[in-house]
Each structure stands twice: as C-alpha cells, then as structure tokens.
C-alpha positions as CSV (number, residue, x, y, z in Angstrom):
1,X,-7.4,17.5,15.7
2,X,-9.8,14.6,16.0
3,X,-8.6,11.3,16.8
4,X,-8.2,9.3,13.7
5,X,-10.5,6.4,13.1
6,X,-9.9,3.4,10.9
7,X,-10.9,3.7,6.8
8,X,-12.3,1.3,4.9
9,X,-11.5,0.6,0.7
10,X,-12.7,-2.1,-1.3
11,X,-10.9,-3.0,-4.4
12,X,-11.3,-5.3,-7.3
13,X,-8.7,-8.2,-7.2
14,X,-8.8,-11.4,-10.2
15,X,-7.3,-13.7,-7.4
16,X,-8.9,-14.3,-3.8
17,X,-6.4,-16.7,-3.2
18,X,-3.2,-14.5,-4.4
19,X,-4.8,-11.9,-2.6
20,X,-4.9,-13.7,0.6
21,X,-1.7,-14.7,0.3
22,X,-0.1,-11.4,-0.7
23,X,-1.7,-9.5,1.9
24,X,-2.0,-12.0,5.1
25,X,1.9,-13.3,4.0
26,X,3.7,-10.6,2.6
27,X,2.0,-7.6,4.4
28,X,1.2,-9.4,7.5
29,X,-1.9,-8.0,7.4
30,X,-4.7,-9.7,9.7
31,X,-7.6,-12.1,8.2
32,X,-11.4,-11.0,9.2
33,X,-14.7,-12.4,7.5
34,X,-14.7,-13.4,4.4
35,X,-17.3,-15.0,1.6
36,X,-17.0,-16.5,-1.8
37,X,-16.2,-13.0,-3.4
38,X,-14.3,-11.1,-0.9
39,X,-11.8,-11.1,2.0
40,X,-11.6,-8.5,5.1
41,X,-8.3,-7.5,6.1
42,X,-6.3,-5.2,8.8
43,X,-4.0,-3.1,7.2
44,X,-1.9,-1.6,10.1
45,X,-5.9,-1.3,11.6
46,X,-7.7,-0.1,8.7
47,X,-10.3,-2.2,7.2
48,X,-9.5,-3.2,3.4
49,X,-11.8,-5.9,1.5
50,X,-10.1,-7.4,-1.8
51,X,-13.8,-8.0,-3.8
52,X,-13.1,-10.5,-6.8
53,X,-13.4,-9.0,-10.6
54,X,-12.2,-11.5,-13.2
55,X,-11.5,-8.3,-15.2
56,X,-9.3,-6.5,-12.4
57,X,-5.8,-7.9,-13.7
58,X,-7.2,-6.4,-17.2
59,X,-6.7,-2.3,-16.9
60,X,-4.0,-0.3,-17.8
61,X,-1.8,1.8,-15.0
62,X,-2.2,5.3,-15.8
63,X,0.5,7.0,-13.8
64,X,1.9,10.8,-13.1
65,X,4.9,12.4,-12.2
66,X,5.9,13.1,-8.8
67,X,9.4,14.5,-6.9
68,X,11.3,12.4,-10.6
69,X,8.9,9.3,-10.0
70,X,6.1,8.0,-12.2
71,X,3.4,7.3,-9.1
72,X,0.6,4.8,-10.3
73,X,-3.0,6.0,-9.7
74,X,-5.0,5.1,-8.6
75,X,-2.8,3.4,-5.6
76,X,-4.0,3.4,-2.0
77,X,-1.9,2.3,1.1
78,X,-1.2,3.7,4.9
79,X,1.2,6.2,6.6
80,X,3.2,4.3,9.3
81,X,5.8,4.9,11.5
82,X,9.1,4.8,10.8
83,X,10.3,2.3,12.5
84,X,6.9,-0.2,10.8
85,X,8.2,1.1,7.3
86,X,11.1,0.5,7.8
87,X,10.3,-3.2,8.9
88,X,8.4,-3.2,5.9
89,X,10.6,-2.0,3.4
90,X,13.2,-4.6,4.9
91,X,10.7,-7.4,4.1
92,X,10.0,-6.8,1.3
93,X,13.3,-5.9,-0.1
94,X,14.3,-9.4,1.4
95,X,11.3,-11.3,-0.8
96,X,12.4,-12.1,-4.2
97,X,8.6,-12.0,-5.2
98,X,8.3,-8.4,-4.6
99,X,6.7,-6.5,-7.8
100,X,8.0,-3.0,-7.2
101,X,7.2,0.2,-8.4
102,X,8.9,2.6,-6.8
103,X,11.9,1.3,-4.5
104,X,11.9,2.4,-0.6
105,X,13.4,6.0,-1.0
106,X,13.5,9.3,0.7
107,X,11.4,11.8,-1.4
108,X,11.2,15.6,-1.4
109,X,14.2,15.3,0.5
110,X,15.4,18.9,2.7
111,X,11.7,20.1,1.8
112,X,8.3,20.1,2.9
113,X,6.6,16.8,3.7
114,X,10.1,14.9,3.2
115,X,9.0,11.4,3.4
116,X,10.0,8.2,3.3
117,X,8.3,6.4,0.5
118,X,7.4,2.8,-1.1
119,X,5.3,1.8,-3.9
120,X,3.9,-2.2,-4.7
121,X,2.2,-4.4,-6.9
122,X,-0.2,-6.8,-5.6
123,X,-1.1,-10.1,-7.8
124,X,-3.7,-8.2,-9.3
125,X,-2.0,-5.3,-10.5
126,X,-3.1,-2.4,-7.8
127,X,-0.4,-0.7,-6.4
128,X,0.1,0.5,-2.4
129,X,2.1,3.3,-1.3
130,X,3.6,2.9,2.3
131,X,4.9,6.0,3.4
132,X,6.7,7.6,6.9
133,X,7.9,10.9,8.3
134,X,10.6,11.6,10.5
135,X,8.3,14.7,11.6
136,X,4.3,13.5,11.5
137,X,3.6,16.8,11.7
138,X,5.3,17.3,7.8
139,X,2.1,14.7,6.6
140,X,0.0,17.7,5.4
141,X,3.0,20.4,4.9
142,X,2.7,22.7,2.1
C-alpha cells in the first residue's frame, strides 16, 4: 500500500468567523492562509478550506440509514486513532455547545469494520464523522 498523503475539501460555510472558531477552538484544528472568502485549515493534517456561501446554512440534511443510525450526507471528516478520538469525543462531550448528530458509539459492533464512531454539526450546518478502529486493518473490511 502507498503511503497516504493529505486530502484536500472545500465546503460552503455562511459564517467565516463561526467557522474559525468551531474548527480552530472546538477541533483544534490548525489556522493556514486565509482571504476574505475562505479559511485553510489542518484537520488531523489534511487540508480543509471553509469557502463562504450566504446560502450554505439554507439546505436541507438528506440523511440514510446505517448499523440503526440516520448518517447525514453528504458529511466528511477523518479516521483517527483511538486514542485522538477518544480525546475528541471527551471534548466534545464536555462542551455544552456541541450540535450532535450521532453520539460517540461503537458501531457494527462483533462484525466487520467495528468502529468507533462520531457525527457533528458545525455553525453552518455540515456534519463530520470522526471515526477509529481498534484494528486499522478493519477500515476497508467487507
């Protein structure tokens, strides 16, 4: 297997300023560039860029079912290790603020690709899945 390399995602956001402080404060995410539309940040070292879009707050969640959940798509978010999502899913249980979707559980539990599993809001309405495995080698299990 290839070594990984970082992704990149831009996505719409109706608050730079929310965004920033949702993603720098709550995620801990790093601050790159940024411009009068749009932010850089490092997700767990992938490059994400929040692009402002008065309308983004605007659309409906469409969402399908998954292991008894209702899973928001489109989401987007990272695999980490367990002991970061764990961290995570401690902070954020621990912020009041937190707009969850899908509270840190253990899904498809004694099968295939068991995984631990979180889904968020940010202040504009798109949703992040943060996921581990006890076994990274179950991330692509059939």
């Amino acid at each position: 297997m290839a070594s990984l390399t970082p992704f990149h995602l831009a996505f719409p956001v109706h608050d730079l300023e929310a965004a920033r402080s949702f993603y720098k404060d709550v995620l801990g995410c790093g601050q790159g560039r940024e411009a009068e539309t749009w932010i850089d940040f490092d997700m767990f070292g992938h490059q994400i860029v929040a692009h402002f879009d008065k309308d983004a707050a605007a659309r409906g969640q469409v969402v399908n079912p998954v292991d008894g959940d209702s899973v928001p798509v489109p989401h987007f978010g990272v695999v980490l290790g367990m002991d970061d999502w764990t961290a995570l899913a401690e902070r954020l249980k621990a912020r009041e603020d937190t707009r969850w979707v899908i509270e840190p559980k253990i899904r498809f539990k004694g099968e295939p690709g068991e995984q631990a599993t979180l889904f968020v809001l940010d202040p504009s309405g798109n949703a992040l899945e943060f996921k581990a495995f006890a076994d990274m080698g179950q991330l692509f299990a059939t």
